[in-house]
C-alpha positions as CSV (number, residue, x, y, z in Angstrom):
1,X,113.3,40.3,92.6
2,X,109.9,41.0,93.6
3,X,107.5,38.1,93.2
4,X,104.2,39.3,90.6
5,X,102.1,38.2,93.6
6,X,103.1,40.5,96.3
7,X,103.3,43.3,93.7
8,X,99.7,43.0,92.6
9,X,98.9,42.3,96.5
10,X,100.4,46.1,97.3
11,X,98.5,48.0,94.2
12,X,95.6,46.0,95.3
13,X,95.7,48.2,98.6
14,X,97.2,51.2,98.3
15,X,98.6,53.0,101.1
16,X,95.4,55.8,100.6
17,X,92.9,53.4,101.0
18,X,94.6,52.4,104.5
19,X,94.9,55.3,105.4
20,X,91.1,56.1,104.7
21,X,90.1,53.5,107.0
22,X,92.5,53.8,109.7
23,X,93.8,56.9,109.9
24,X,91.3,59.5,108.9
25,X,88.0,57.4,109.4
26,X,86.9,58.4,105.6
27,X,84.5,55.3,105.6
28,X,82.0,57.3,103.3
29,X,84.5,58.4,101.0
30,X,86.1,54.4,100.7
31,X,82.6,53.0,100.9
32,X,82.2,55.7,98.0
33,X,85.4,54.6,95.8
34,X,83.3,50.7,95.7
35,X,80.5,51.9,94.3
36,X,82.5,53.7,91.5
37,X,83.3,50.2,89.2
38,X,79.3,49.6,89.3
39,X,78.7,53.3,87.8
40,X,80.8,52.8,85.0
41,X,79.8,49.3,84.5
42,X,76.6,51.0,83.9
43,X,77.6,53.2,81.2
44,X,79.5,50.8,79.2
45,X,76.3,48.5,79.6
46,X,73.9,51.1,78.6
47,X,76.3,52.8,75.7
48,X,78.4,50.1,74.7
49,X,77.0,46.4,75.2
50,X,73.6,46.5,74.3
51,X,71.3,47.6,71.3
52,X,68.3,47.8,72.8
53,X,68.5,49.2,76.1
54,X,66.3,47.9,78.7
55,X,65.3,48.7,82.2
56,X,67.4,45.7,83.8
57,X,70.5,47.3,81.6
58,X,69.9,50.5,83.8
59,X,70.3,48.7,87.2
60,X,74.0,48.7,87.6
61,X,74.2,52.4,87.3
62,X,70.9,53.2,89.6
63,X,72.7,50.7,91.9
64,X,76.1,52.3,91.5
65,X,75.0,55.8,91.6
66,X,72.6,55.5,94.8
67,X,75.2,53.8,96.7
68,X,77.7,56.9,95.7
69,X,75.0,59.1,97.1
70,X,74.3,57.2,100.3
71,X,77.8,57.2,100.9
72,X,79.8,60.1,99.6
73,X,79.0,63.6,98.7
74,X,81.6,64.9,97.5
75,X,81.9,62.1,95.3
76,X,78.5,62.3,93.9
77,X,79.6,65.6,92.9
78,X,82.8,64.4,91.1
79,X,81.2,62.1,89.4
80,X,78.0,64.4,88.3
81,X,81.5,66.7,86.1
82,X,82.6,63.1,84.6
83,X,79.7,61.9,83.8
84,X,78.5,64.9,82.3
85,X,81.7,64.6,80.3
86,X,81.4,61.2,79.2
87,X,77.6,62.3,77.8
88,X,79.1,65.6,75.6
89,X,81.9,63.1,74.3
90,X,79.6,60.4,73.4
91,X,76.8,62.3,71.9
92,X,75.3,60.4,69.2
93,X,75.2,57.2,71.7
94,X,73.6,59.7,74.2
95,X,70.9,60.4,71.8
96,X,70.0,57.3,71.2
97,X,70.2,55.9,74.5
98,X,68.2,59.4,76.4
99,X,65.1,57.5,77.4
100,X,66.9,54.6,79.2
101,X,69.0,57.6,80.8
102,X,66.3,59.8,81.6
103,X,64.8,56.6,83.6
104,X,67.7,55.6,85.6
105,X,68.0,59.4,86.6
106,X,64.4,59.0,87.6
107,X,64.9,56.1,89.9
108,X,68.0,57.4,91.3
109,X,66.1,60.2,92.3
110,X,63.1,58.2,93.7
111,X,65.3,56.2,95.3
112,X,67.2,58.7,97.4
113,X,64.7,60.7,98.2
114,X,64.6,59.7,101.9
115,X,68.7,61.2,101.7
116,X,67.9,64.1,99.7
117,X,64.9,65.8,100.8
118,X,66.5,65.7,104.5
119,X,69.4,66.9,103.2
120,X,68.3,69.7,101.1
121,X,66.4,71.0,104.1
122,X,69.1,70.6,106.4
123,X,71.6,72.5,103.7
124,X,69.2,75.9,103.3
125,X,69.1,75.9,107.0
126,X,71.3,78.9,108.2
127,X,74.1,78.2,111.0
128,X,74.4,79.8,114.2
129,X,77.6,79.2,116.5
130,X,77.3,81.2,119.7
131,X,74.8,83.2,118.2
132,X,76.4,84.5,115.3
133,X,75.5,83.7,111.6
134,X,77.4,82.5,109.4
């Protein structure tokens, strides 16, 4: 019989999460996947928990959200299709919650901008390989 213990000891680390690491180097990605409790944290805080939402109630998902984007690309982007999700499915509470929303998108923006101004430049850039475009 396997003790409760080491059970919760292997779901606690998955074989994909050693693998990121060791095998395939993926630190952005796993540095990514901690950031991802702290995003939706956030939501529940700003839709759920509170009444009256104040700035201090958006830091967990400015925090959560910027350190997906320092991180992670691809994950920003997988998270962008949920979240989106999560706003059509909770409408009303969107509605009433839009200017604490419209804030924290403001600050993640600001905040990034040393990440995303580089990298938007970087990403209109065309690529030559031995002088061929691509």
């Amino acid at each position: 019989m396997v003790r409760i213990e080491y059970k919760t000891t292997y779901d606690t680390f998955p074989n994909l999460r050693i693998i990121n690491i060791y095998i395939r180097t993926a630190v952005g990605e796993y540095t990514a996947m901690a950031f991802l409790p702290l995003v939706l944290y956030g939501f529940y805080r700003i839709y759920f928990e509170k009444e009256n939402v104040n700035f201090d109630d958006t830091l967990p998902l400015i925090i959560g959200i910027s350190g997906i984007v320092e991180s992670h690309i691809l994950t920003i982007e997988m998270s962008i299709l949920f979240i989106v999700l999560f706003v059509f499915l909770h409408f009303k509470r969107t509605i009433k919650n839009l200017i604490s929303l419209l804030q924290a998108l403001f600050m993640v923006i600001v905040v990034n901008l040393f990440f995303i101004v580089p990298f938007i430049d970087a990403y209109r850039q065309e690529l030559n390989i031995n002088s061929r475009k691509l």
